[in-house]
Residue, then its C-alpha position, 0 to 999 in steps of 0.5 A: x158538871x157543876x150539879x155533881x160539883x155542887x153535890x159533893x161540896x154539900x156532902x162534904x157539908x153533911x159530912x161537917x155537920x155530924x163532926x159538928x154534932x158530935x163536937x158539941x155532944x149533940x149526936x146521939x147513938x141510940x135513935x129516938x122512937x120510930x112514933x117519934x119520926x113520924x112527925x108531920x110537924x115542921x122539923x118534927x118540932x112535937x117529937x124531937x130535939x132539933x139537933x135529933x132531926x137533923x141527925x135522924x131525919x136531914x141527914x138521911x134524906x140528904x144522903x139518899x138523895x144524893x146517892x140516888x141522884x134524885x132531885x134536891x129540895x128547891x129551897x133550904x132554909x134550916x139555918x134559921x131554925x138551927x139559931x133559935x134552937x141550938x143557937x140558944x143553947x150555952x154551946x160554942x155553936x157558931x162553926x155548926x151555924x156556919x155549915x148549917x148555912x152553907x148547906x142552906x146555900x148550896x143546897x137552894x142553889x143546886x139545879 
């Protein structure tokens, strides 16, 4: 009963985490190009923004998996990533940093 807890406290993060996206004018509505989603590069670092990765390729993933009930990743770490990206850019960040990692949280501890 508390993975399907669990499961829903992360939707509801993914759920803030587009809010967040689109508070800071980080949501895009015109998706990159499909070469551009086909990065092997960790975070697709090469070929996308951060924020765009996690609007096109996070966010997805996340949401199919839990709409599947398929398994979570065993470890999330994409706080870190977020700070040195985003968290450098002149944006009031830090609500987006704090869903970021509770994601991170929620998401390594759900077994």
């Amino acid at each position: 009963m508390r993975l399907e807890g669990t499961r829903s406290e992360i939707a509801a993060q993914l759920i803030d985490l587009e809010a967040g996206l689109r508070q800071l004018d980080l949501w895009s509505e015109v998706p990159p190009a499909a070469e551009a989603l086909q990065s092997e590069q960790p975070f697709s670092l090469d070929s996308l923004e951060f924020e765009e990765w996690l609007q096109f390729i996070f966010l997805p993933t996340i949401y199919a998996v839990l709409d599947s009930g398929g398994t979570l990743p065993e470890r999330c770490a994409i706080a870190p990533m977020a700070e040195e990206t985003i968290g450098k850019k002149p944006l009031m960040t830090e609500a987006l940093m704090v869903t970021l990692r509770d994601l991170d949280r929620l998401i390594t501890e759900a077994d």
